[in-house]
N, C-alpha and C positions, 0 to 999 in steps of 0.2 A: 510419622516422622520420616524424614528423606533418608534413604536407605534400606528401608526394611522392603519384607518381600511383598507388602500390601500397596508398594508405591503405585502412583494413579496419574494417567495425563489424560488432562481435560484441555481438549482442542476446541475452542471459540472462535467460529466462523461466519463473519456476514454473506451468506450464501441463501437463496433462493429454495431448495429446498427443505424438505420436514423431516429426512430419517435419518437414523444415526447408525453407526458401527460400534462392535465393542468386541473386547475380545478380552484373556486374563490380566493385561499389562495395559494397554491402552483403549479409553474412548475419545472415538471421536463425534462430536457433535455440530448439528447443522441448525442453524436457525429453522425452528421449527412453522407452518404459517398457523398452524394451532395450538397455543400453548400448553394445552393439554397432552399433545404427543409428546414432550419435554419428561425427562427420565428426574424424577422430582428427588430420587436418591442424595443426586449429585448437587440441585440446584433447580431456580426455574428461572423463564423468561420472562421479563419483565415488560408486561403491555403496554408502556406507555412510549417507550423507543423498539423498531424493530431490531435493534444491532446489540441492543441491553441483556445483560444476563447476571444474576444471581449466583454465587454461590457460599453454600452456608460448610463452613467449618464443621466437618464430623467430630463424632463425641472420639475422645484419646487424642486430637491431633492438636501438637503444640509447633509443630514450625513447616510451615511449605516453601516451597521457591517456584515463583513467576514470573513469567516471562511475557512484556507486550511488546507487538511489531504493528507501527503504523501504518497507514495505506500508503501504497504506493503512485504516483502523480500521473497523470496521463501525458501519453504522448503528442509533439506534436504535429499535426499533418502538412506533407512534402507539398512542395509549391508547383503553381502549372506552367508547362511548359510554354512560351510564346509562340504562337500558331505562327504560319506564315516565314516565319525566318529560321532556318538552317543553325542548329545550337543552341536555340533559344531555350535550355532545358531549366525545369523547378530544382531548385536542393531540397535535400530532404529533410524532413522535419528534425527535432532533438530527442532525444532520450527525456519520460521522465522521472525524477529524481525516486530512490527508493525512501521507504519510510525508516524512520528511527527504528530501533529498540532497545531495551533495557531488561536487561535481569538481577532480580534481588531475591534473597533469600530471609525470611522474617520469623517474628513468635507472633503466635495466633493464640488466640484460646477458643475451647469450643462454642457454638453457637455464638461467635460473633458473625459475619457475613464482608463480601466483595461483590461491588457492585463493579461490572465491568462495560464499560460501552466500544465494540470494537468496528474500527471504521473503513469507511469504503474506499476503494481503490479511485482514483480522478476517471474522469470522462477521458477517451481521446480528443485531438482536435480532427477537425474536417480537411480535407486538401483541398489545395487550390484551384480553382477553375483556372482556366485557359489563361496564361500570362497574371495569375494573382497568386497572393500568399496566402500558403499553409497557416491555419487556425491553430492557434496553443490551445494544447492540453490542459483538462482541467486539475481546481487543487483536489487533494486528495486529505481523507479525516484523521484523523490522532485515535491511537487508541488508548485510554487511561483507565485508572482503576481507583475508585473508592474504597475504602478499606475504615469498617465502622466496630468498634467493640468496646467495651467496660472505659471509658473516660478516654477516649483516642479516637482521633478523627484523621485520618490521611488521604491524600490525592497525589497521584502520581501520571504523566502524561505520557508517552511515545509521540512523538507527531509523524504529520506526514511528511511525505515527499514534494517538490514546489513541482511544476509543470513544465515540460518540456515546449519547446519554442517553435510555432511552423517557420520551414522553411519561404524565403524567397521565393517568389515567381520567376520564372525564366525572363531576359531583358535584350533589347533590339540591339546591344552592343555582345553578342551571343557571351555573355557573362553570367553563368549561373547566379542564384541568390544563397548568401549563407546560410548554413544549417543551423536549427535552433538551438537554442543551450540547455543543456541538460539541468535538471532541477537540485534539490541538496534536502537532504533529509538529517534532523536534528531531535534533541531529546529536552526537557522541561521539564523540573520534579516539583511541585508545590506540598508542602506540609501544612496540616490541618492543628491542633493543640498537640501538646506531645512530640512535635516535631515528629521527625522518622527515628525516633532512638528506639524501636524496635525493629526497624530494618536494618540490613547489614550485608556485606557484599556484595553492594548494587555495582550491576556491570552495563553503563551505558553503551551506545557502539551507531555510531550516526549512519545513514544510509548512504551510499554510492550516489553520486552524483548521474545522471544521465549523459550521454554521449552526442556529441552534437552528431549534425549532420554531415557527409561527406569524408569522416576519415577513414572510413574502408574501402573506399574507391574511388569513383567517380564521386563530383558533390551531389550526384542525385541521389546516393545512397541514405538511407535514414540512421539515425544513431540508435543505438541499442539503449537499453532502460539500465537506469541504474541496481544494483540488488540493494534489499535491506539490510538493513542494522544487522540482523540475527534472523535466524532460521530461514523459511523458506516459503514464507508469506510476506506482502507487500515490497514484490518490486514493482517496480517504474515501468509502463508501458515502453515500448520501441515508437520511434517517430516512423513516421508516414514516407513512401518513398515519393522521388519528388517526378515532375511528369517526363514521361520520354519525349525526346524532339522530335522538332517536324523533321523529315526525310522527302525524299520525293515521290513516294508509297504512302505512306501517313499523314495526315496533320499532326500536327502537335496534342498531347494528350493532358488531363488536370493531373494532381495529385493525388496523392494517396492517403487516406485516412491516417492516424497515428492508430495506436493500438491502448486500450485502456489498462491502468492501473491495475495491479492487483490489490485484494481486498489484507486489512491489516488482521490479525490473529490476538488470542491472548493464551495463554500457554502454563497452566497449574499442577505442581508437581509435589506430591506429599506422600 
């Protein structure tokens, strides 16, 4: 039960590698690429999605609180400067959006199980070559949670963050292009039979929009990435800076990649 000295946090992360940490208060766990390394105490991975994970309700536990944060959206990448003309510089890409999250705290019975799928953070976009626009960032995944036991069925969603916008190409009228728009990150709960009238103090919390480009400086600057809903997983990549001008030393330079998403989390506390 939440309170007691056995409480447990289970860290669900779509991460690349296999090992985990643990200590007497918290573990945390990484997508394993063998399932077998998977610590079978708490749960397993489920082979049929890499991002999928199990967890089975221990024997005594009647109520946990979880928390999911969606992926965060990628950034987008800064626009290229126009060669040959003095000023002709890219703006910088946008912020993108962070992911939702949601926290609820519910009654469980033993050996029912949560099926959790948590999702990826967006692509960046690419910067722009030589007088073009910066590429948007990609979308970014939801992370939700299946929740199966004795005549009850529920689904509940986090989403992601939407993609940050590239910036403008630099233009022959030395008028930079505007920074992309930062993305928005939102929440969506569907109910299975039983509605959710075992959940109770659901705390939704939408993510931060991303930042366009150009309001920290110059418009070649890139916008920062929005944060998420909760915690400290799935924000929004930072956008791409946009290209430096030509001068009479240089040519004019492309843009700047955006920067990718962070990856969404699920977050179990009993």
């Amino acid at each position: 039960m939440i309170g007691n000295k056995k409480t447990k946090i289970l860290f669900f992360w779509l991460l690349i590698t296999a090992s985990f940490t643990a200590s007497a208060k918290a573990i945390v766990f990484n997508i394993p690429t063998n399932p077998a390394d998977f610590d079978y105490e708490y749960g397993m991975r489920s082979t049929t999605r890499p991002s999928a994970h199990v967890f089975m309700v221990p024997e005594g536990v009647d109520q946990i609180k979880f928390t999911l944060i969606g992926g965060g959206a990628g950034g987008g990448g800064g626009g290229g400067a126009l060669d040959k003309v003095i000023k002709g510089r890219g703006a910088g890409g946008g912020g993108g959006g962070g992911g939702a999250g949601i926290t609820c705290t519910m009654k469980v019975t033993t050996e029912s199980y949560f099926m959790f799928y948590v999702g990826a953070g967006g692509s960046a976009g690419n910067g722009g070559a030589l007088g073009a626009n910066g590429e948007r960032g990609d979308f970014a995944e939801p992370t939700s949670y299946e929740y199966s036991g004795p005549g009850f069925f529920a689904h509940l969603n986090a989403n992601a963050g939407e993609p940050g916008q590239g910036g403008l190409g630099g233009s022959i009228t030395n008028t930079p292009g505007s920074g992309g728009s930062g993305g928005t990150g939102d929440i969506r709960a569907v109910a299975g039979s039983m509605a959710l009238s075992d959940v109770s103090a659901c705390s939704p919390a939408n993510g931060q929009n991303g930042k366009n480009g150009g309001l920290t400086g110059g418009p070649e600057t890139p916008g920062a990435g929005g944060p998420a809903g909760v915690a400290s997983c799935g924000r929004g990549g930072d956008g791409g800076l946009g290209g430096v001008i030509n001068t009479s030393s240089q040519s004019g330079r492309a843009g700047s990649a955006g920067k990718k998403g962070q990856d969404g989390c699920a977050i179990i506390e009993y």
